[in-house]
Structures are given as structure tokens and as C-alpha cells.
Residue frames as qw, qx, qy, qz and C-alpha x, y, z in Angstrom:
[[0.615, -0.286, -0.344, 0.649, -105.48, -59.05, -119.31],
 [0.232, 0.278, 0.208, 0.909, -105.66, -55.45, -120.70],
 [0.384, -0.567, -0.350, -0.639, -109.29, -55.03, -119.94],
 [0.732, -0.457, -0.494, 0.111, -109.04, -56.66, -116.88],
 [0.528, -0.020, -0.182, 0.829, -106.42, -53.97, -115.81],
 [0.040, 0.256, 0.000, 0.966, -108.72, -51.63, -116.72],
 [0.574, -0.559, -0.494, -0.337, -111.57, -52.45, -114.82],
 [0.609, -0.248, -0.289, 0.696, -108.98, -52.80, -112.01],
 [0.435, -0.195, -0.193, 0.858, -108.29, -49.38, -112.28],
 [0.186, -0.325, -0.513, -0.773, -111.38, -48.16, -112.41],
 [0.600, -0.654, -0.455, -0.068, -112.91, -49.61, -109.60],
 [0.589, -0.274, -0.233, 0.724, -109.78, -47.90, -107.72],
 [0.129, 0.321, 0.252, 0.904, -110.46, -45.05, -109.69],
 [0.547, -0.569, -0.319, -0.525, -114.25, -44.58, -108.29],
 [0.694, -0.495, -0.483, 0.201, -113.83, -46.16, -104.90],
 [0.360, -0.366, -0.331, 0.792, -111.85, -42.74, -103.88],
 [0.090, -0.596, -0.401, -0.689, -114.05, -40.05, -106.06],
 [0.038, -0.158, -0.492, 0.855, -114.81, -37.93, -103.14],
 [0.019, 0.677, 0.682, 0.278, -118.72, -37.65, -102.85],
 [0.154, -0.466, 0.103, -0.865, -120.64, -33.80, -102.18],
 [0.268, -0.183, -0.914, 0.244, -121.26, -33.77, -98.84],
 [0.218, -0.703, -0.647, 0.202, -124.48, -33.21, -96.40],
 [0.145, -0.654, -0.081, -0.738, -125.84, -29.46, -96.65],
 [0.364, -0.766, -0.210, -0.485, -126.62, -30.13, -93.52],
 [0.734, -0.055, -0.383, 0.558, -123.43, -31.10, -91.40],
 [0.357, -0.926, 0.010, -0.120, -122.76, -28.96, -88.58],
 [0.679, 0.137, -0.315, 0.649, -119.51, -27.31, -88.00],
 [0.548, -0.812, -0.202, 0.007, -118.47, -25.27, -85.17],
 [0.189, 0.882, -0.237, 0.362, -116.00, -22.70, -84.51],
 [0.491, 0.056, -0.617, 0.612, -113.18, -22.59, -81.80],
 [0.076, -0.090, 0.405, -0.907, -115.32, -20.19, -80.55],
 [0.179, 0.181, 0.896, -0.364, -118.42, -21.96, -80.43],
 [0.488, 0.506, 0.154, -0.694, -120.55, -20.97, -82.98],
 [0.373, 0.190, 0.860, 0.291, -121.91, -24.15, -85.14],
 [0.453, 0.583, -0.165, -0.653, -124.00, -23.39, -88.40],
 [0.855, 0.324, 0.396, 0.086, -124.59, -26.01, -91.29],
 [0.599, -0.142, 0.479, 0.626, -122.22, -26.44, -93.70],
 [0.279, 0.603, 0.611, 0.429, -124.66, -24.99, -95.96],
 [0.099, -0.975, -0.191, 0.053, -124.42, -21.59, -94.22],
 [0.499, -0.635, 0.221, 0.546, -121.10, -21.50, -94.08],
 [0.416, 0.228, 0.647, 0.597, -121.55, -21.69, -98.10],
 [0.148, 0.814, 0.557, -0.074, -124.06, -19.01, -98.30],
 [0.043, 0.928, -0.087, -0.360, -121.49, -15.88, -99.33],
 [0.147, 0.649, -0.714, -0.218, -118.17, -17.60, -100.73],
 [0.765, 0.474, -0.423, -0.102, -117.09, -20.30, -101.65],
 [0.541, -0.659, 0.518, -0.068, -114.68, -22.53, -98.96],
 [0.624, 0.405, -0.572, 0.345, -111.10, -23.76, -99.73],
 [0.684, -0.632, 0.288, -0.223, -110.37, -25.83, -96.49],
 [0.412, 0.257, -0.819, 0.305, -107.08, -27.84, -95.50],
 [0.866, -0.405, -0.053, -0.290, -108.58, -30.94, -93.19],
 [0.172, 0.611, -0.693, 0.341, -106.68, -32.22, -90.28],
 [0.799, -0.397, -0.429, -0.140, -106.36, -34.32, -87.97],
 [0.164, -0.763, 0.494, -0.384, -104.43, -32.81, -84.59],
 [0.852, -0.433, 0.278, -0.099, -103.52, -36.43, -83.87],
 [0.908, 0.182, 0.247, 0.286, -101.01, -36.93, -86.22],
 [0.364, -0.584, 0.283, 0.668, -97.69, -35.41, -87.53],
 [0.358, 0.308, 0.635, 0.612, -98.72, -35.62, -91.08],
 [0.111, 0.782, 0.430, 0.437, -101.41, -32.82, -90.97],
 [0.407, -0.798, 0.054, 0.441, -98.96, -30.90, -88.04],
 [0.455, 0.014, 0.487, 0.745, -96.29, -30.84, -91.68],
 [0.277, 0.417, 0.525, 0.689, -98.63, -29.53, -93.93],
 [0.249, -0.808, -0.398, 0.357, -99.84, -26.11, -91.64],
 [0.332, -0.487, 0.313, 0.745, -97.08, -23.83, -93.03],
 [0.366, 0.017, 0.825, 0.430, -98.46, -24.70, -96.34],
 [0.017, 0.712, 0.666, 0.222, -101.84, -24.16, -95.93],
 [0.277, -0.704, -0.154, 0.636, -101.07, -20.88, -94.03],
 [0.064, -0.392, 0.257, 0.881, -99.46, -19.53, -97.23],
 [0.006, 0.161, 0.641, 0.751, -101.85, -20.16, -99.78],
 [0.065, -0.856, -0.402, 0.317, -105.19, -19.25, -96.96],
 [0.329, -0.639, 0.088, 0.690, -102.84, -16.16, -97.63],
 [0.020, 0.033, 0.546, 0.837, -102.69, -15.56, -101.44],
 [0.205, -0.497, -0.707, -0.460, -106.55, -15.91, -101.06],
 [0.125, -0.322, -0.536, 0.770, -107.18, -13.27, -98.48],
 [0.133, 0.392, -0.042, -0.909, -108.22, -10.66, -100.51],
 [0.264, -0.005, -0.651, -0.712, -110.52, -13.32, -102.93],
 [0.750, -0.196, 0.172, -0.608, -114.08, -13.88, -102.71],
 [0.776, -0.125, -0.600, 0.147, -113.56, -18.05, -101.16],
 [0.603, -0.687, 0.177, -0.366, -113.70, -18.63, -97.46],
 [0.303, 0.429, -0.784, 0.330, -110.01, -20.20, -96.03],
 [0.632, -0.544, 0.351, -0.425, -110.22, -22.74, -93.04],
 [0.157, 0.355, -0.908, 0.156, -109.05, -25.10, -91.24],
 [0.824, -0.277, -0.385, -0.310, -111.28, -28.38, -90.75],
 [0.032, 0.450, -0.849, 0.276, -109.81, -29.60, -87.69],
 [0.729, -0.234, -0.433, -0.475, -111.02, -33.07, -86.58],
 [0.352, -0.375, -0.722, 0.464, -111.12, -33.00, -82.84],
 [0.362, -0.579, -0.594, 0.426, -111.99, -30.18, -79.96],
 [0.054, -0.995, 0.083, -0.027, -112.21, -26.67, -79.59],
 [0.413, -0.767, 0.486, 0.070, -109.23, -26.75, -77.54],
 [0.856, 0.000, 0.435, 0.279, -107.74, -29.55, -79.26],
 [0.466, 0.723, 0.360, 0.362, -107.69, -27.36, -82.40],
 [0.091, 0.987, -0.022, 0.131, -106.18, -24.57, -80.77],
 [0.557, -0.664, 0.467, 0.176, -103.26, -25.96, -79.17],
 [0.797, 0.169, 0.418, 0.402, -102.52, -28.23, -82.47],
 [0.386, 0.834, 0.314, 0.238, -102.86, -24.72, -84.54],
 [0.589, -0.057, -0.086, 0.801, -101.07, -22.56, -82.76],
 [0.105, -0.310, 0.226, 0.917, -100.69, -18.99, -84.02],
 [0.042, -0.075, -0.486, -0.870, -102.48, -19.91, -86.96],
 [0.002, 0.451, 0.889, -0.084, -105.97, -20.36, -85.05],
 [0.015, 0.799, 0.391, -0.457, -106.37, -17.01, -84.63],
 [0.025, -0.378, 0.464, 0.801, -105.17, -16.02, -88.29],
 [0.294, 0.000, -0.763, -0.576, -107.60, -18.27, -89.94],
 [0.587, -0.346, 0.380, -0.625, -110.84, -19.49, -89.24],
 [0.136, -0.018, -0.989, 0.063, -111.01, -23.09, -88.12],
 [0.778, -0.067, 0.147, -0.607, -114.17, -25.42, -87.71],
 [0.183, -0.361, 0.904, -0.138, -113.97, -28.28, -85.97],
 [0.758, 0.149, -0.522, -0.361, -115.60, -31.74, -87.24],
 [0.118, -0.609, 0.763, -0.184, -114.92, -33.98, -84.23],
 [0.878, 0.086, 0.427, -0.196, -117.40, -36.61, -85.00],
 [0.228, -0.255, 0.743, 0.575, -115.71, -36.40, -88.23],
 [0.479, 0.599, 0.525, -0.368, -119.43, -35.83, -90.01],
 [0.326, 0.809, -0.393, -0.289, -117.72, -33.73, -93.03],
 [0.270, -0.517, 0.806, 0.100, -115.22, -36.19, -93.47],
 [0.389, 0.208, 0.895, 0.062, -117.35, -39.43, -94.02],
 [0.382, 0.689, 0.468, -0.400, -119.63, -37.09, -95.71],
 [0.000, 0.788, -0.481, -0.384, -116.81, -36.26, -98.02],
 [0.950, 0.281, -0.107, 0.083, -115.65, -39.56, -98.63],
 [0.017, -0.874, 0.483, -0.053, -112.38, -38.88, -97.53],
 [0.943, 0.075, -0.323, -0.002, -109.89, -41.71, -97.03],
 [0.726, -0.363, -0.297, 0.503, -107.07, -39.78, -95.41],
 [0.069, -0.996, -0.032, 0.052, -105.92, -36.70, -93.72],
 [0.182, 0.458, 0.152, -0.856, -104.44, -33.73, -94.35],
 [0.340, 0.560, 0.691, 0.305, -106.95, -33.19, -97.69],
 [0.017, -0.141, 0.130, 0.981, -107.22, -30.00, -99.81],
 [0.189, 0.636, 0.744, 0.084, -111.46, -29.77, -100.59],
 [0.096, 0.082, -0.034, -0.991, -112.72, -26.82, -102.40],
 [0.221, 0.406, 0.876, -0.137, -116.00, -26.53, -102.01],
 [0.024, 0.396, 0.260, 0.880, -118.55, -24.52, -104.26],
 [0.387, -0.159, 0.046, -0.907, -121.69, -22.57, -102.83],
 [0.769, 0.011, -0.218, -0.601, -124.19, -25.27, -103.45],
 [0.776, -0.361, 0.482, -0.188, -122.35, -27.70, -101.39],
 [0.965, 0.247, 0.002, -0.092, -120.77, -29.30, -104.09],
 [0.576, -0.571, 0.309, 0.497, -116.77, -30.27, -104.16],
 [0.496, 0.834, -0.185, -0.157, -115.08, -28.31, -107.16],
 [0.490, 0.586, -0.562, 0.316, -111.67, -30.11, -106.06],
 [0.732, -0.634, 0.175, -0.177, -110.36, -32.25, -103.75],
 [0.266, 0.817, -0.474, 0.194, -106.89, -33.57, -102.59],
 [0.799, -0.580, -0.061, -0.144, -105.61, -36.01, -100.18],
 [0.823, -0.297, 0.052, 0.482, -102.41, -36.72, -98.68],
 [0.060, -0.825, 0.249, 0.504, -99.41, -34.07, -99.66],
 [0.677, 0.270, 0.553, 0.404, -99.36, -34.43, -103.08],
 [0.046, -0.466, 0.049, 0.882, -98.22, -30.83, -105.02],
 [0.070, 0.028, 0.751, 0.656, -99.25, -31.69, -108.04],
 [0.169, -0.418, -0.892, -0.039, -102.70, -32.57, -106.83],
 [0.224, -0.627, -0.368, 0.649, -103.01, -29.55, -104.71],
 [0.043, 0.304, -0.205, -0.930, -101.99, -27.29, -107.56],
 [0.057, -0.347, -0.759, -0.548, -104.83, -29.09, -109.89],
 [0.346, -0.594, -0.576, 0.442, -107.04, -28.05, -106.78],
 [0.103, -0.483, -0.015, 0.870, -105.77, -24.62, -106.76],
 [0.069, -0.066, 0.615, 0.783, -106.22, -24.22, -110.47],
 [0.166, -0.520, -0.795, -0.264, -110.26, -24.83, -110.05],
 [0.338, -0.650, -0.559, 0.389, -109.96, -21.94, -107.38],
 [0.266, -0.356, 0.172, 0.879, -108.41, -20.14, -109.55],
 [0.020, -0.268, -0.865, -0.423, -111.34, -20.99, -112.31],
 [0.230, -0.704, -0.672, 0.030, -113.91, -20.41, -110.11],
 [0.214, -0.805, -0.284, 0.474, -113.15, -17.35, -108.38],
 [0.520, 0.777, 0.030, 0.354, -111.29, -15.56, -111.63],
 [0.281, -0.903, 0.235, 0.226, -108.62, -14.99, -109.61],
 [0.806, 0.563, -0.134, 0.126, -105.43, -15.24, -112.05],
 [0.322, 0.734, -0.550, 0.235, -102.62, -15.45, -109.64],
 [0.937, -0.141, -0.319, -0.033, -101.76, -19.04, -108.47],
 [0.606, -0.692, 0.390, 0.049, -99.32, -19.85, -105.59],
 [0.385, 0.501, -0.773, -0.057, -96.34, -21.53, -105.82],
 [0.630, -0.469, 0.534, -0.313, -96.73, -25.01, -105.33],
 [0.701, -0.556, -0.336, 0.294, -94.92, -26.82, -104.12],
 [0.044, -0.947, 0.229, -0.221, -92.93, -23.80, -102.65],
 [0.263, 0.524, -0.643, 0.493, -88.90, -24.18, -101.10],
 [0.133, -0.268, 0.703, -0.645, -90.49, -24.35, -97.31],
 [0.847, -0.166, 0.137, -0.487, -92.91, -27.20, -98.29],
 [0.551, -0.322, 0.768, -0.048, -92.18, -30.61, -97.20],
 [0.024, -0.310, 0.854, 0.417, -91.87, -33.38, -99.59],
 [0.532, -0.206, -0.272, -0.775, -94.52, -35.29, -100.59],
 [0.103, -0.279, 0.762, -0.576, -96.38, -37.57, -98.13],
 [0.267, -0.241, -0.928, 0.095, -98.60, -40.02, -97.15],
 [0.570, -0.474, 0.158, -0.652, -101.38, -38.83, -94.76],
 [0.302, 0.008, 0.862, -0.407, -103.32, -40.99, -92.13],
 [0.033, -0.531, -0.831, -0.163, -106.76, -42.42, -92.13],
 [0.090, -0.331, -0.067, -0.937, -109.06, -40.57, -92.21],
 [0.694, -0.449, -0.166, -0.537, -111.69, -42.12, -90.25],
 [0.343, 0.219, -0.828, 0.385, -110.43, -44.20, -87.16]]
């Protein structure tokens, strides 16, 4: 029964492992400038919160990602928001913060499946070389900080948000990701 449990939770284990995705995915600004994924890797590093502007679960966790884009202004990693619809879709869901951060939009959802994701919002650090140092799904703090802690690894930067912080929501569920 024992073993059998673990095999069990193993195959659960693997079946969400998040895979590195396509160098060559194309993402695309609000302002219209697409570039492989691999270019967008070519100076920093990129610590993205993925959304989906169809759902109230990744409209919760904005505030969130806002402050800790913030603690990493000033380090060498590239902040953004993945957003997975439209230009415009992406700016009206964002708000304020579209034009604080940069966003690239994914509306086939190409990153995503290329990811492995399962559901949105998702914390994904990626390194240079396209590979994922850390990933996250649903609003889990714990998860997020392990996340952080690899960004903090990677980039030697030695002062970690708080998280979860007072003005984040509880934890949560996400959506699918793929629909």
C-alpha cells in the first residue's frame, strides 16, 4: 500500500513539474513590439506574474505582484506581467499598473503550454538560457517565497519581500490555465 502511495505521488508529483519553455515563443508588448522569448532573456533574467484578464483570481493577486516587481526595480531581473489575452485587453485588466511595469501579452497562450502550466495567476522565474529557475501556481505564499528565494540566489540580491504581506489576499486557487 505504502509503495503504491508512493508511486501515486509521484506521478502527481511529475505530471505538474513545469517544463523550460520554447526559446522561440513570441511575446508582444502592449505596445506592439513582439521579440522571442529568447530576446527578451538576452540582458536579465525575467520574474513574471502570469494572468489571465478573464478571471478574478489573477485580478486578486496584481497588488502583490506590483510590490515585489517593486523590491526588484533596482536588480539586474526583468519584472512583467504575462497577460493572456489582447493588447487592450491587458490594459484595461491592468490598470495603472500597465504603464508601471512591462507587460507581454501571450494570447494564444504559447508560453503557457510551453511552460506546462496548469493554472493561472503563476509566479515563473526564468533564467537567461530560457530555463525556469522557479515556478509557482495558484496563490500560494509559501510557494512564491521559495520562488523568490531562487531570485534572490540568482541575482545576489539579499533582501527578500515580505511574503505573504498584511495587503495580500489569502491563499487561493487559480483557474485553468489553458481553456
Amino acid at each position: 500500500m505504502r509503495s503504491q502511495l508512493g508511486r501515486l505521488l509521484k506521478m502527481r508529483y511529475f505530471f505538474y513539474v513545469p517544463n523550460n519553455p520554447r526559446s522561440t515563443t513570441t511575446l508582444s508588448t502592449i505596445n506592439g513590439e513582439s521579440q522571442s522569448l529568447e530576446q527578451w532573456l538576452t540582458t536579465f533574467n525575467l520574474l513574471c506574474v502570469v494572468i489571465d484578464p478573464y478571471t478574478y483570481q489573477s485580478g486578486w493577486i496584481i497588488p502583490t505582484a506590483d510590490r515585489i516587481f517593486s523590491h526588484y526595480r533596482e536588480a539586474n531581473v526583468r519584472c512583467a506581467f504575462v497577460v493572456t489575452g489582447s493588447d487592450e485587453g491587458a490594459k484595461e485588466f491592468l490598470g495603472k499598473f500597465a504603464t508601471d511595469w512591462l507587460v507581454l501579452t501571450d494570447e494564444k497562450r504559447e508560453l503557457v503550454a510551453s511552460l506546462g502550466l496548469q493554472s493561472l495567476p503563476a509566479l515563473v522565474h526564468l533564467g537567461q538560457d530560457c530555463s525556469i529557475l522557479g515556478s509557482a501556481e495558484n496563490w500560494n505564499p509559501s510557494e512564491w517565497h521559495d520562488v523568490i528565494s531562487g531570485v534572490e540566489d540568482a541575482m545576489a540580491w539579499r533582501s527578500k519581500p515580505l511574503i505573504p504581506d498584511a495587503s495580500d489576499p489569502g491563499p487561493f486557487d487559480g483557474s485553468p490555465a489553458m481553456v
